[in-house]
C-alpha positions as CSV (number, residue, x, y, z in Angstrom):
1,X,-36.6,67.6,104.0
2,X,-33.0,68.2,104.6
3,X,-33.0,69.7,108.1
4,X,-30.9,68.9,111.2
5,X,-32.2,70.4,114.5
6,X,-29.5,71.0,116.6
7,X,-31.0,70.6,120.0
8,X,-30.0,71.5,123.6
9,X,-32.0,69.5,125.9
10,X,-30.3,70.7,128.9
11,X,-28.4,69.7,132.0
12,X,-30.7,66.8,132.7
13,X,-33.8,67.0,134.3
14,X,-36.8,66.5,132.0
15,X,-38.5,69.6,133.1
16,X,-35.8,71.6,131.7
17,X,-36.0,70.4,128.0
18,X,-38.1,73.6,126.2
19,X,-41.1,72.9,124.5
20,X,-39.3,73.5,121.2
21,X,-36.6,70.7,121.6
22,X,-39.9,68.2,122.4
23,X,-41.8,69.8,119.2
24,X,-38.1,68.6,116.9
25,X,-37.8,65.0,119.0
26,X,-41.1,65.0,117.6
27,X,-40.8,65.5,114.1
28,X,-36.8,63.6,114.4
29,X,-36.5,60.3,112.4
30,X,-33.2,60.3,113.2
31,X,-31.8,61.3,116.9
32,X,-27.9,61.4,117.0
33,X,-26.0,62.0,120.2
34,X,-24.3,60.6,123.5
35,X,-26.3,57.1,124.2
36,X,-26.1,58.7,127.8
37,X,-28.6,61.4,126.8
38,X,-31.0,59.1,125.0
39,X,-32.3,58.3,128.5
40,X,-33.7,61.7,129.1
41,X,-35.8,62.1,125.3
42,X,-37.0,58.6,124.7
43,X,-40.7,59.8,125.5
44,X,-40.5,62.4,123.2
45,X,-39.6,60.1,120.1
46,X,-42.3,58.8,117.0
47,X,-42.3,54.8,117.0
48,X,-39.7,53.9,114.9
49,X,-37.5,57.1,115.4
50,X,-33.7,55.7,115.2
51,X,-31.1,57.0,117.8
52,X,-27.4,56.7,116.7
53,X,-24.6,56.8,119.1
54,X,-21.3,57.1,118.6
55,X,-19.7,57.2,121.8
56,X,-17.8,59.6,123.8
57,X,-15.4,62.1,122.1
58,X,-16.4,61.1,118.9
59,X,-18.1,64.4,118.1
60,X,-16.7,64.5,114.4
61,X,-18.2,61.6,113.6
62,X,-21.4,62.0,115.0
63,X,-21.8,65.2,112.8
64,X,-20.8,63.4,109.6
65,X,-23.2,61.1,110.3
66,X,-25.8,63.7,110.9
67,X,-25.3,65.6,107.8
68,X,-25.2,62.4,105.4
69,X,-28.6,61.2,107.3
70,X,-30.0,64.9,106.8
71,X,-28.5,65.2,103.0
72,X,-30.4,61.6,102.4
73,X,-33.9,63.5,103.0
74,X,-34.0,62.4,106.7
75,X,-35.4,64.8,109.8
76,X,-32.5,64.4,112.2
77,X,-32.3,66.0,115.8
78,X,-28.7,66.1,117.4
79,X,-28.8,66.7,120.8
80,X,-26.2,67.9,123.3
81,X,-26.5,68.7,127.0
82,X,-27.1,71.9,128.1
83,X,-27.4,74.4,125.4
84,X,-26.1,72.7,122.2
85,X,-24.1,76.4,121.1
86,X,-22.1,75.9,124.7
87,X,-19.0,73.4,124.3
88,X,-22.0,71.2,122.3
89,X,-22.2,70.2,118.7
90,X,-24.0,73.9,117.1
91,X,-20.2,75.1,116.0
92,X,-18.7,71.8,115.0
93,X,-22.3,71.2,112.4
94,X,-21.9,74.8,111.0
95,X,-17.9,74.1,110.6
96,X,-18.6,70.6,108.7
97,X,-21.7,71.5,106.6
98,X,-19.7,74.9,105.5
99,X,-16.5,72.5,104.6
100,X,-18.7,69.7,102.6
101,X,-20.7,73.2,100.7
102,X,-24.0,71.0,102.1
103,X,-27.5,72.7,100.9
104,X,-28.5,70.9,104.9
105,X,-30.6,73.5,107.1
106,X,-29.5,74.0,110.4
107,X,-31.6,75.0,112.9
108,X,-30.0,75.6,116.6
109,X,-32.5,75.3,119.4
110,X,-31.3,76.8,122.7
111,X,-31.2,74.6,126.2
112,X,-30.9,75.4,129.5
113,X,-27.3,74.9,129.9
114,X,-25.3,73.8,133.1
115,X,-24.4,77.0,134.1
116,X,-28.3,78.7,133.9
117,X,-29.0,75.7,136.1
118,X,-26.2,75.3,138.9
119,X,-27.0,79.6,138.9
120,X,-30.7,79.1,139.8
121,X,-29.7,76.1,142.6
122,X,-27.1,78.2,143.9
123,X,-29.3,81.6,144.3
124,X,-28.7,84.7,142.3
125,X,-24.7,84.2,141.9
126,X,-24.9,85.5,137.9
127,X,-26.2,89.2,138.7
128,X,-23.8,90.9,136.4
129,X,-20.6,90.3,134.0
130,X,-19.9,86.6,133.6
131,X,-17.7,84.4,131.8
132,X,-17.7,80.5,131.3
133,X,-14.2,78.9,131.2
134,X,-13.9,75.2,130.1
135,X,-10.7,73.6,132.1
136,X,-10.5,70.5,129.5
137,X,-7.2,70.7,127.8
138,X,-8.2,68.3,124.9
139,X,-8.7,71.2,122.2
140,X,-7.5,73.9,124.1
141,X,-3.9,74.3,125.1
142,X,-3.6,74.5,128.6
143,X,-1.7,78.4,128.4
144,X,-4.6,79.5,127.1
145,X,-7.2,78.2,129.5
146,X,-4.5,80.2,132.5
147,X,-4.2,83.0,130.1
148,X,-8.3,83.4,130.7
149,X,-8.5,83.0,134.1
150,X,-6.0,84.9,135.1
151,X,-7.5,87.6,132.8
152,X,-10.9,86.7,134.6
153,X,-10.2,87.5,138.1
154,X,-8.2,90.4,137.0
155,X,-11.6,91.4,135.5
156,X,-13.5,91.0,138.3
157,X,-15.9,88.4,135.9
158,X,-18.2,85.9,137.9
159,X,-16.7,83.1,136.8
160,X,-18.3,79.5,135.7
161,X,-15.9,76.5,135.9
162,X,-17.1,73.8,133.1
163,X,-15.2,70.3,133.2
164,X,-13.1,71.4,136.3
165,X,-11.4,67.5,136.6
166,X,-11.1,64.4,134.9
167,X,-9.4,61.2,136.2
168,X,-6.4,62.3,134.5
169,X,-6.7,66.2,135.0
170,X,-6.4,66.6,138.3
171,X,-4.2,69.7,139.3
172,X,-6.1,72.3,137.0
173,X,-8.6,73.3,139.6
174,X,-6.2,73.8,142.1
175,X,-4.3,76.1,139.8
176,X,-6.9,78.1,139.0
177,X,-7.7,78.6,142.8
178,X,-4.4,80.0,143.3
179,X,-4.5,82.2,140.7
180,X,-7.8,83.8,141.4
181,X,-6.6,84.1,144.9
182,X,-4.6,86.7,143.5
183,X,-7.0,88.5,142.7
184,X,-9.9,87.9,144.6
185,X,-10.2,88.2,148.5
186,X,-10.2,84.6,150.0
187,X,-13.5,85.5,151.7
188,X,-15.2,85.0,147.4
189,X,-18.2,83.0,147.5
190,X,-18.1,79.5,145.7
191,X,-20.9,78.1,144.4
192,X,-20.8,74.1,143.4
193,X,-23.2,72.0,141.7
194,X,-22.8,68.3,140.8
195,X,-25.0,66.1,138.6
196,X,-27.2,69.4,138.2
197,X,-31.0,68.7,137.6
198,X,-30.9,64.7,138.2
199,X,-31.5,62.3,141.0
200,X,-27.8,62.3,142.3
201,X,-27.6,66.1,142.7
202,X,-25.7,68.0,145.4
203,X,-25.7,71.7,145.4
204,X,-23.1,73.6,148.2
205,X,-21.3,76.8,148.8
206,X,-18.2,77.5,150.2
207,X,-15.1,80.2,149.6
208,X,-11.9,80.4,147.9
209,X,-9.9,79.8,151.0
210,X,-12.0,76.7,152.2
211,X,-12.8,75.1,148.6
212,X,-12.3,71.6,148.3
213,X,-11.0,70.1,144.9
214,X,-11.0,66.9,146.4
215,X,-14.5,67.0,146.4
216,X,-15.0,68.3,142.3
217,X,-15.2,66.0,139.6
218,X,-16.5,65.8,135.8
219,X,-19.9,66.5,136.6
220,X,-19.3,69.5,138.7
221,X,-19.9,73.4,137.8
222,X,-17.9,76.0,139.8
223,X,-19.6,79.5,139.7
224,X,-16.8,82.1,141.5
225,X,-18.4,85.0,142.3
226,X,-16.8,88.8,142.2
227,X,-15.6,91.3,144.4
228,X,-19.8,92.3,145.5
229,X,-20.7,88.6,145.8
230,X,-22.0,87.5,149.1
231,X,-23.9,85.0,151.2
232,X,-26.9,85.1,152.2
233,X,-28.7,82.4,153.9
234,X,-26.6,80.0,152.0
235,X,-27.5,81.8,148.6
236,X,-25.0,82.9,146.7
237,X,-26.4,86.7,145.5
238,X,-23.9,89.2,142.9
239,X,-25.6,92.6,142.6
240,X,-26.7,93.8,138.7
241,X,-24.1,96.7,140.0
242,X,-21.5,98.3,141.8
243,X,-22.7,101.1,143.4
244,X,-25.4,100.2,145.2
245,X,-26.6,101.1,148.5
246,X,-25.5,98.1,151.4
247,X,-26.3,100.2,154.3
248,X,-29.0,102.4,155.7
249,X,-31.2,104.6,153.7
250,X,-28.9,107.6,155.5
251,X,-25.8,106.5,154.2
252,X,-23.8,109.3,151.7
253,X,-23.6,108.5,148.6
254,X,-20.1,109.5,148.8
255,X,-19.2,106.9,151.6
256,X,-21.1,104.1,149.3
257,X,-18.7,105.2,146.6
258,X,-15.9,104.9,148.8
259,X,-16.9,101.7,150.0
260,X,-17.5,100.3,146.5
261,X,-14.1,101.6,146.0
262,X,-12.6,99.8,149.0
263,X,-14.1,96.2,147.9
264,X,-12.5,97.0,143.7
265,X,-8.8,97.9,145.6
266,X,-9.2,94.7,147.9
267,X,-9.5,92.7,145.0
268,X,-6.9,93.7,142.8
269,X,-4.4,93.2,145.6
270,X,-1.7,90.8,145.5
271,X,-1.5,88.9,148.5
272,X,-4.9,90.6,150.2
273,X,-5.2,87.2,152.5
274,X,-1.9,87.8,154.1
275,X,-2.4,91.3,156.2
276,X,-3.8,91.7,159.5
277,X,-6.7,93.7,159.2
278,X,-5.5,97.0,160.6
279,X,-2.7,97.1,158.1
280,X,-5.0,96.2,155.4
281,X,-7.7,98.8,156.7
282,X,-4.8,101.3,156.0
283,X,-3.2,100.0,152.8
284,X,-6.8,100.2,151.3
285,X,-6.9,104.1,152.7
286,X,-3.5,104.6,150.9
287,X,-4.3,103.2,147.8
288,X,-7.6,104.8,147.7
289,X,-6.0,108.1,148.2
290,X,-3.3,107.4,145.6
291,X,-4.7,105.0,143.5
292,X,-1.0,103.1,143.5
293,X,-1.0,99.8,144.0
294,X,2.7,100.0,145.3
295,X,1.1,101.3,147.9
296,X,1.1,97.2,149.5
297,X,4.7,97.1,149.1
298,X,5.3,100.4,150.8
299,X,3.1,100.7,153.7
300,X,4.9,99.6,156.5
301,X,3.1,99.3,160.4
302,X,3.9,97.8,163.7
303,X,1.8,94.4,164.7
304,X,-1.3,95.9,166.2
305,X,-0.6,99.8,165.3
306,X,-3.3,100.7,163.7
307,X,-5.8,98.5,166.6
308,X,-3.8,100.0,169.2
309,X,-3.7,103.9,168.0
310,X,-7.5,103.4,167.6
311,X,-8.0,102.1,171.5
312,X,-6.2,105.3,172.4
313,X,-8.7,107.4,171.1
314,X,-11.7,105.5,172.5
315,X,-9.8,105.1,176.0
316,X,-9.4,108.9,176.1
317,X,-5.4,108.7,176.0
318,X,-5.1,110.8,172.7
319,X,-6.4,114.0,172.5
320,X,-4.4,115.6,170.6
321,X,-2.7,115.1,167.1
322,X,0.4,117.0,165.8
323,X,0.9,117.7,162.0
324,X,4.1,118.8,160.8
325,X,1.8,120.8,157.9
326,X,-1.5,122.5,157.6
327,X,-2.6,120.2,154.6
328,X,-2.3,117.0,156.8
329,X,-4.5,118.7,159.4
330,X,-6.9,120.0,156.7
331,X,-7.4,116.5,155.3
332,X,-8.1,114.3,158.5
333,X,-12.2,114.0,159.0
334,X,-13.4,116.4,161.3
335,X,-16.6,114.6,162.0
336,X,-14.2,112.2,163.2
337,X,-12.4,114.3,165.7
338,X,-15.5,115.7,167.2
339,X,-16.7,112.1,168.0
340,X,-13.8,111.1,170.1
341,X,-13.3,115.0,171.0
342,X,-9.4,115.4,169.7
343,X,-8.0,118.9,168.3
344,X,-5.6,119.0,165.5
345,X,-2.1,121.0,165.8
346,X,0.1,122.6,163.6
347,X,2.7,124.8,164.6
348,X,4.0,126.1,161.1
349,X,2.7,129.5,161.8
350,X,3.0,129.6,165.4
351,X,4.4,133.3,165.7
352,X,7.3,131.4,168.0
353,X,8.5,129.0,165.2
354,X,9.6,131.9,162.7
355,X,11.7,133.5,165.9
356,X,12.8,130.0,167.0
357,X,13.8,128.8,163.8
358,X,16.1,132.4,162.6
359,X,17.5,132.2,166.2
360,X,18.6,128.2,166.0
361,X,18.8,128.3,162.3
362,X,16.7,125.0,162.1
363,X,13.8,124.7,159.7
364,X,10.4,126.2,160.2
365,X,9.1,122.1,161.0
366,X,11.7,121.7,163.4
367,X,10.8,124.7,165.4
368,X,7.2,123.4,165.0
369,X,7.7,119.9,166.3
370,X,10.3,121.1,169.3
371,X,7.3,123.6,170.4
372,X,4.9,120.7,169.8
373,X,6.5,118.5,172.3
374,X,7.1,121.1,174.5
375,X,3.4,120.9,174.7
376,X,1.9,117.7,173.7
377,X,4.6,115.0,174.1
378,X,2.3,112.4,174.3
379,X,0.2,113.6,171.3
380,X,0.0,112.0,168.0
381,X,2.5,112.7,165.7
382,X,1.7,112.3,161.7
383,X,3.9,113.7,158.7
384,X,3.2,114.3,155.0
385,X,5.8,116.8,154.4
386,X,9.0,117.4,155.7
387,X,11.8,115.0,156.8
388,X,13.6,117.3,158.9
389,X,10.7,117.2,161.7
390,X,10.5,113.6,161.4
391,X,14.4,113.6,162.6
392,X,13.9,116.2,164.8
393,X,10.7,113.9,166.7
394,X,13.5,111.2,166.4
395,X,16.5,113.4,168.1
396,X,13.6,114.4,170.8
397,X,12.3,110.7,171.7
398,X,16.1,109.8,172.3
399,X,16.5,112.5,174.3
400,X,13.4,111.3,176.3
401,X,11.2,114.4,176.0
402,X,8.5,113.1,173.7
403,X,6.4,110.3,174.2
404,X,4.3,109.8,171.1
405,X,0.8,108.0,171.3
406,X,1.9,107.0,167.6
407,X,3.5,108.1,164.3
408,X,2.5,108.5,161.2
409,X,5.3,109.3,158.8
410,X,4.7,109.8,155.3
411,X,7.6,112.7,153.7
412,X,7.8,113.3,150.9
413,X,11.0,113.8,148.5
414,X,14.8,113.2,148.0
415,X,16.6,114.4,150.8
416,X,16.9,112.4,153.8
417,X,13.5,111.2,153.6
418,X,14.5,107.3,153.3
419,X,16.5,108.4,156.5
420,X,14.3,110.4,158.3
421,X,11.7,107.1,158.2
422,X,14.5,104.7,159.2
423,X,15.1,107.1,162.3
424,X,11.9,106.2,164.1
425,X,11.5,102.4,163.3
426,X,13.6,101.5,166.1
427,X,10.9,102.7,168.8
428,X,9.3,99.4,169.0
429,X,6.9,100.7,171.9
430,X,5.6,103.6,169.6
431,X,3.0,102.0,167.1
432,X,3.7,103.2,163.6
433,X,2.3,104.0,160.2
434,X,5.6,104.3,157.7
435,X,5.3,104.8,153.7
436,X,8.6,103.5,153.1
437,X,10.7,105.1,150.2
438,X,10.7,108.5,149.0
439,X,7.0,108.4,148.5
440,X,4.7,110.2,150.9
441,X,2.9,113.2,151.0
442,X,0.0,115.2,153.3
443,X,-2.4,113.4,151.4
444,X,-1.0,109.9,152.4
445,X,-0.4,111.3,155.8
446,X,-4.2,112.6,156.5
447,X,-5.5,108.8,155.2
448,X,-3.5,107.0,157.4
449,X,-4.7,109.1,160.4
450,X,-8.1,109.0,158.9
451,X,-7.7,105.3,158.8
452,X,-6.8,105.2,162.7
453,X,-9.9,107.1,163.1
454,X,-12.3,104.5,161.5
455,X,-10.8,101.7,162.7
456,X,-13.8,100.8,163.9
457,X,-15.5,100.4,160.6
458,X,-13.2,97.9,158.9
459,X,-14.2,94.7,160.2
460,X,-17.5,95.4,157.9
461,X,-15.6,97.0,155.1
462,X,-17.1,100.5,155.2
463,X,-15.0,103.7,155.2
464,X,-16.1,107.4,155.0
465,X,-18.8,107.4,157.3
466,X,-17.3,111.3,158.1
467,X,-17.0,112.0,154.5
């Protein structure tokens, strides 16, 4: 019978090995594989069943000798850890019997491979899209393996780590790290397994930001989870999706998309570690609005402006904010306002700004924000629109008749906008929300207040609960 069974008898314990593998140790005359592994199927084996070994990295060689045995009339059973079709000897057999035109059967039988096994120990931490990447740069050039993993945190892909260090490779892991840190928040469940399924096993968690590669050698799988990984009683758990439902049965299905929306924008940030939270809680409103990444190079705030903007509303000191627009004021969250009981302004169409404006021959927004102050000078200020009452907020701070609780400037377009945004930065004692550049808008201008207003939420990652 010319047959090889090509068997994984997987990652080591002997209650992994499936029922078929023990049926075709069985049946072997001839057992080929790593003399390491012939500790685990001994029991299995017919008296006078043969076991050839040909040491480590000699994988060639073992499958010549397995298809000569096999083309001789012999049963023979090659085993490989795990599953034998993962990194094991199933592709190299198919490659060398196809090359020699050998009439040999081939009959793969799956294992239980490292991964499966490290998963289960680990909790849950392979709920949806995965991929396995192999760190040993003996057949694969070491470009490629980055190529992957970069491509795999960009992909949001719970990740498995196979032969993550050697003696000699020692710096890949830590590579790798860095790169999914550009991609993942540092806060990314890790999941490690060593010696998985035998006596000398050690199963842990950690994160990206506190993993160890001291502590990873040869016999160690990583599993990184994605952006909806978590723990949970030291279980590693990825949800089958991305929209479900984290919070109370009353929660909007609008503010669990949002929120799902936040956690995809926080990973595909660049340098997410590096903010303070307030600034990140509003560059993820300004990207969400926008969907522009450039948003985290042009989102400028004070230290604390965000934090400290919020403490005015819940101390009472803002109650009013000023737009220099109706569509900023028609975008901030009215369920918001009526919690901490503030009214939205806009002067635009305040009968006295037309009159004011012809008489001075300023700009309709000018008049608007000089009346404003008149009235509100310690109001908030935000802007999605027009430069020229940035400047003229700017001209009336100097001029010590307004007081701002806070600005939010976000104009929009080519003239004197860069400027108008310059003019207020050097209020240090006014906290401050600036889209630097020409960018801006009423959109960008009503998310940034909107992210003032939920402050509160962003410690636990979950916008929109006034959507």
């Amino acid at each position: 019978m010319k047959k090889i069974y090509i068997a994984g008898i997987g990652p080591g314990s002997p209650e992994d090995i499936t029922p078929a593998v023990h049926q075709a140790l069985r049946e072997a005359d001839v057992v080929v594989g790593y003399a390491y592994y012939f500790q685990f199927i001994q029991e299995y084996l017919h008296e006078g069943a043969e076991c050839i070994d040909t040491g480590m990295r000699q994988e060639r060689e073992r499958a010549r000798l397995a298809i000569e045995r096999a083309e001789a009339g012999q049963t023979v059973c090659v085993i490989s850890s795990g599953d034998a079709g993962i990194y094991g000897m199933a592709p190299l057999l198919y490659e060398m019997c196809d090359e020699r035109g050998s009439d040999v059967e081939l009959e793969v039988l799956p294992g239980i491979s490292a991964f499966q096994k490290a998963a289960a120990l680990l909790g849950a931490p392979i709920g949806h899209d995965l991929c396995i990447i192999s760190l040993s740069d003996l057949m694969t050039p070491w470009a490629i393996i980055e190529r992957r993993a970069i491509a795999a945190a960009e992909a949001d892909f719970v990740t498995a780590l196979y032969n993550p260090k050697s003696i000699k490779r020692y710096w890949q892991l830590e590579r790798v790290r860095e790169l999914f840190l550009k991609h993942r928040s540092p806060d990314t469940p890790v999941g490690l397994v060593q010696q998985a399924g035998r006596p000398d096993q050690r199963v842990w968690t950690t994160t990206l930001r506190e993993l160890d590669t001291q502590d990873v050698d040869m016999f160690t799988v990583l599993i990184i989870g994605n952006s909806q990984s978590f723990l949970s009683k030291g279980k590693i758990v990825t949800p089958r999706g991305y929209y479900r439902d984290k919070g109370s049965d009353e929660d909007k299905v609008g503010q669990r998309i949002m929120s799902e929306s936040f956690r995809t924008i926080l990973s595909l940030l660049k340098h997410p570690e590096s903010y303070p939270l307030d600034h990140l809680w509003a560059m993820l409103h300004a990207v969400h609005t926008t969907a522009d990444f450039e948003m985290e190079e042009l989102l400028y705030s004070d230290p604390n402006a965000v934090s400290r903007i919020y403490q005015g509303y819940i101390d009472g000191k803002i109650r009013t904010i000023v737009t220099d627009v109706t569509m900023v004021a028609s975008g901030i969250r009215k369920g918001a306002l009526a919690r901490y009981g503030i009214e939205v302004l806009c002067y635009l169409h305040d009968p006295r700004v037309a009159e004011m404006a012809e008489r001075l021959d300023i700009t309709r927004t000018q008049a608007g924000i000089r009346l404003a102050v008149e009235e509100h000078p310690d109001a908030l200020y935000a802007f999605g629109n027009a430069p020229t009452a940035l400047m003229e907020l700017a001209h009336l701070i100097r001029q010590g008749k307004a007081h701002p609780a806070g600005i939010v400037a976000a104009p929009v377009g080519f003239v004197h906008v860069c400027e108008s945004k310059h003019m207020v930065k050097p209020f240090h004692d006014i906290p401050k929300l600036i889209i630097e550049g020409r960018k801006g808008g009423s959109n960008l201008a009503a998310t940034l207040v909107n992210a003032t207003l939920s402050y509160g939420d962003a410690e636990t990652l979950k916008p929109g609960r006034d959507l």
